[in-house]
Backbone as CSV, one residue per row, in Angstrom:
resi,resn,N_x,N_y,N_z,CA_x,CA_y,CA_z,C_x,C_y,C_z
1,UNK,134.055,132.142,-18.940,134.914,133.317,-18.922,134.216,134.451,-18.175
2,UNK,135.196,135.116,-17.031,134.267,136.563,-16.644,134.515,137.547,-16.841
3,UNK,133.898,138.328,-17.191,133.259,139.638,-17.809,134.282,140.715,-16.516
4,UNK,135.433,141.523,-17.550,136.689,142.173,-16.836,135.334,143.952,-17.328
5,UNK,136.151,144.730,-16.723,136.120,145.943,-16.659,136.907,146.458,-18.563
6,UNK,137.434,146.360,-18.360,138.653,145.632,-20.104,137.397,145.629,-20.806
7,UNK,137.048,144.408,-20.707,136.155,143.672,-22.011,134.670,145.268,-22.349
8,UNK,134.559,145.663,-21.210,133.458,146.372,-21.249,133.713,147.963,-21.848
9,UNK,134.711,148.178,-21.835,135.491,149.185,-22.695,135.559,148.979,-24.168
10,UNK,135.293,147.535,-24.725,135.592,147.261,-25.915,134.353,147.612,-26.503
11,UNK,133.528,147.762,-25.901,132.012,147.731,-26.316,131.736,149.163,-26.623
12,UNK,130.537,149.123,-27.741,130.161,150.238,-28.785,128.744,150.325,-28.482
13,UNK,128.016,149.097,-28.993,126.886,149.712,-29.564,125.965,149.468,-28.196
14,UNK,124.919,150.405,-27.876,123.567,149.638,-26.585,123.245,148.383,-26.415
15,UNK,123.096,147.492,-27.847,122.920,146.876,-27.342,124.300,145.805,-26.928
16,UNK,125.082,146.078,-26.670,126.262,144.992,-26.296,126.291,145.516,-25.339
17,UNK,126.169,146.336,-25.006,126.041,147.103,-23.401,124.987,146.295,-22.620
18,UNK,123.840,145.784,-22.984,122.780,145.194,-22.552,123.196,143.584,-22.551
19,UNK,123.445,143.303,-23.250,123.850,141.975,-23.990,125.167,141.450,-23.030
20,UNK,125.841,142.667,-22.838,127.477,142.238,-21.748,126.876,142.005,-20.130
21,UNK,125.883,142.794,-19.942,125.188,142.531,-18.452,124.039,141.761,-18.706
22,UNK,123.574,141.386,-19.442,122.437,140.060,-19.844,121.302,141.089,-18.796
23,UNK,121.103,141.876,-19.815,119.672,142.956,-19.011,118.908,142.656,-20.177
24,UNK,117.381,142.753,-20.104,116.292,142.977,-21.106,116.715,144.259,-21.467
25,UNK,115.947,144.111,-22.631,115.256,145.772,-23.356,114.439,145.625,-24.366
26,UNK,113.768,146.293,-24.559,112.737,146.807,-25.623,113.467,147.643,-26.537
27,UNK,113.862,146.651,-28.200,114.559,147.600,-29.249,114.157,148.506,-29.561
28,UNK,112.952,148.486,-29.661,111.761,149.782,-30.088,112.502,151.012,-29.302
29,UNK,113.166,150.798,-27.373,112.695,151.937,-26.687,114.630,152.370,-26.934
30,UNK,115.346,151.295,-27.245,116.878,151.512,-27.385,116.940,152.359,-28.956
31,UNK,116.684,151.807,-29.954,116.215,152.473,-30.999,116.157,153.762,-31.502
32,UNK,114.686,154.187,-30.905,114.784,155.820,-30.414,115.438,156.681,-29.180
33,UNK,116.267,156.044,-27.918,116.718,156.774,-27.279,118.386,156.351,-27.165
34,UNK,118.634,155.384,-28.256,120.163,155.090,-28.046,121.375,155.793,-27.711
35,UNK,121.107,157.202,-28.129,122.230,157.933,-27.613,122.283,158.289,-26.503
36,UNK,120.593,158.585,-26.025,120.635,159.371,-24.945,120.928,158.427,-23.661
37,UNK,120.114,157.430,-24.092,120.806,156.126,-22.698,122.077,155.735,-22.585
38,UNK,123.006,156.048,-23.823,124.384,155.535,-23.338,124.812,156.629,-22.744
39,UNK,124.584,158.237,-23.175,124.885,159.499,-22.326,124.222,159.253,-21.044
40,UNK,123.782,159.054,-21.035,123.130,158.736,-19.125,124.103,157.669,-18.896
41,UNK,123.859,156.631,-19.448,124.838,155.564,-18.688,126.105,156.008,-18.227
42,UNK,126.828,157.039,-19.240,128.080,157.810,-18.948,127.957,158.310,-17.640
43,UNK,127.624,159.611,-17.778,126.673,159.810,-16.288,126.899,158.990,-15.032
44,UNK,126.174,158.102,-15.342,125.951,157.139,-13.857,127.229,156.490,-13.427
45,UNK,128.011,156.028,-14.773,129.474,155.502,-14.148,130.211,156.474,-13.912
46,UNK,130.324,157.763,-14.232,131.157,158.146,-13.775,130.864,159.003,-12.032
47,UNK,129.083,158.753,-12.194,129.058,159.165,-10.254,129.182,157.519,-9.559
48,UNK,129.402,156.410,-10.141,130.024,155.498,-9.504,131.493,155.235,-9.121
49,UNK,132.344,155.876,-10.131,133.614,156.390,-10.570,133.919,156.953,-8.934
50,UNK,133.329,158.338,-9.338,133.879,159.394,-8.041,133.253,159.025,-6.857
51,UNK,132.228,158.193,-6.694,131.545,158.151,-5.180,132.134,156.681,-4.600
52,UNK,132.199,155.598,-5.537,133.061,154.554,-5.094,134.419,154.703,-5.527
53,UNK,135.497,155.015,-5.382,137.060,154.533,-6.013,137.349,153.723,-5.394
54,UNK,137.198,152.931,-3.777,137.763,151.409,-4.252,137.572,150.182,-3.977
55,UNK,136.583,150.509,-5.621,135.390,148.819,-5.392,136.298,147.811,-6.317
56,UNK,136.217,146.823,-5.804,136.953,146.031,-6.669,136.325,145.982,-8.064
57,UNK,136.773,145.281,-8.861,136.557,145.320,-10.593,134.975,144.360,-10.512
58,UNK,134.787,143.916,-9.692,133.449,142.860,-9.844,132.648,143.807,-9.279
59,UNK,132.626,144.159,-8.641,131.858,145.299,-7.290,131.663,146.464,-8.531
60,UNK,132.341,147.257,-8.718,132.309,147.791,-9.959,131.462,147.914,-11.290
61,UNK,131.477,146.801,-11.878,131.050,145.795,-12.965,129.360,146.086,-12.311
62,UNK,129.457,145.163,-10.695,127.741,145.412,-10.702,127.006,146.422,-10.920
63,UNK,128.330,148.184,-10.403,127.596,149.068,-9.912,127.076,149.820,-11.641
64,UNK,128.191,149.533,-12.327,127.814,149.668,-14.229,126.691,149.093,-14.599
65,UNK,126.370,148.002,-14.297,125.267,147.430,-14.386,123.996,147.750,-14.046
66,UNK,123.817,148.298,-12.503,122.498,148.859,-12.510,122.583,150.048,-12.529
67,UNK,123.912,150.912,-13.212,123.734,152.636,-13.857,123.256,152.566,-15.436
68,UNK,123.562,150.795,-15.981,122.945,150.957,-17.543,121.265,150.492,-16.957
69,UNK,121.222,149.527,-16.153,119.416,149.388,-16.189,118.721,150.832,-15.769
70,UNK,119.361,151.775,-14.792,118.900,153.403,-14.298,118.788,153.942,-15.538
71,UNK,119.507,154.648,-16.198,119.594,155.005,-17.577,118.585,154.544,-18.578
72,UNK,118.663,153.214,-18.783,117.237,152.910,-19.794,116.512,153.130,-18.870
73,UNK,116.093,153.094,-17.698,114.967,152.772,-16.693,114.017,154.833,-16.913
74,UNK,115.295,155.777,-17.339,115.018,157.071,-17.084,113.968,157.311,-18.533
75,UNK,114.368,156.254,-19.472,113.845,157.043,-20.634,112.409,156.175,-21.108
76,UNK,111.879,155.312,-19.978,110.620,154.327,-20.159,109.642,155.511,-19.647
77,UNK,110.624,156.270,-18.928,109.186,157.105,-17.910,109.738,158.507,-18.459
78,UNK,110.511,159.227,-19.334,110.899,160.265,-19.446,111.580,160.566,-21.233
79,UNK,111.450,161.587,-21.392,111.797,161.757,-23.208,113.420,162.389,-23.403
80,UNK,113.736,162.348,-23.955,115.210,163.169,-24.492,114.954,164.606,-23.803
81,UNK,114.077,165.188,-24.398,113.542,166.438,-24.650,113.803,166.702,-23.059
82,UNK,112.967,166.064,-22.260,112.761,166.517,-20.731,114.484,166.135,-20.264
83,UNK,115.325,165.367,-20.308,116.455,165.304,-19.848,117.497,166.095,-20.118
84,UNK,117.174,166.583,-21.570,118.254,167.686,-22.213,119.843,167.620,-21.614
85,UNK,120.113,166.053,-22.703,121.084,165.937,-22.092,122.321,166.481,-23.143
86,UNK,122.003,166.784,-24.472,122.934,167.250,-25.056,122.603,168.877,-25.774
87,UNK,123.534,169.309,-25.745,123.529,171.100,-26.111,122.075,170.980,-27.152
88,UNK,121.963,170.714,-27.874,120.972,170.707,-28.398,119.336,171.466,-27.839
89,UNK,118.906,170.750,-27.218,118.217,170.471,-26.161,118.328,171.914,-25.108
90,UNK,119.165,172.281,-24.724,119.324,173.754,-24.153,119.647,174.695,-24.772
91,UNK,119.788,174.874,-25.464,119.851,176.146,-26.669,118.604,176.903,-27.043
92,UNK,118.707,178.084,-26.430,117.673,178.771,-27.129,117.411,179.146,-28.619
93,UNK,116.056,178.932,-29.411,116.588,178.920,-30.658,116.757,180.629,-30.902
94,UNK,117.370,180.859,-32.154,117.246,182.133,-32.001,115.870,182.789,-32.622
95,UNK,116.173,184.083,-33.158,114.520,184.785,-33.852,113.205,184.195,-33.647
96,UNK,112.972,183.803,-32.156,111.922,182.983,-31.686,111.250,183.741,-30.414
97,UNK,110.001,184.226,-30.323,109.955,185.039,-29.459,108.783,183.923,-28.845
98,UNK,108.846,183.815,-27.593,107.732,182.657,-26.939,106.284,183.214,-26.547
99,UNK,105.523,182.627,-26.428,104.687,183.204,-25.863,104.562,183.477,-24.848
100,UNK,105.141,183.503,-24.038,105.724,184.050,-22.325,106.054,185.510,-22.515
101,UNK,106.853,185.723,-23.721,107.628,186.603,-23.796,106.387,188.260,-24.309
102,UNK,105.626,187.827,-24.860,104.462,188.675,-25.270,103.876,189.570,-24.212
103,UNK,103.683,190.356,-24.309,102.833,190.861,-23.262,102.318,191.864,-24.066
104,UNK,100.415,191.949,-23.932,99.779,193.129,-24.123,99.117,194.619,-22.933
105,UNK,99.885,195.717,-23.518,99.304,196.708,-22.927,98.165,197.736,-23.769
């Protein structure tokens, strides 16, 4: 049976995402960055989305494929923290004065 554009919509968790393109991973590294690699993966399909519109559904499929290996590939060499990919992450906290912010006269 081959693997539709469909079938890949049905999918939830990282690892069936990994498991639907028969990619390795390290649970350890899916584990702790699971959200943030499927938010990247989002990401990447959708600049495959707007930069290809008209790849066929297989053509497609591949280009999903190496935007989920890019995505895990970002967080082997890089942390949540440095990608700040959700509001979280950019929010200044408040009643926090930095040490940048200090200055003695």
């Amino acid at each position: 049976m081959s693997k539709t554009v469909n079938d890949l919509q049905k999918l939830v968790d990282a690892e069936e995402f990994f498991q639907f393109f028969n990619l390795p991973y390290d649970q350890q590294i899916v584990n702790v960055n699971r959200l943030h690699i499927l938010k990247k993966f989002s990401q990447y399909m959708a600049e495959v989305d707007d930069s290809y519109p008209n790849l066929t559904p297989e053509e497609k499929l591949h280009q999903y494929c190496l935007a989920l290996q890019k995505a895990y590939d970002v967080f082997l060499e890089s942390t949540p923290h440095e990608q700040k990919l959700f509001k979280v992450f950019n929010e200044k906290p408040k009643n926090v004065v930095t040490l940048t912010e200090i200055t003695s006269d």
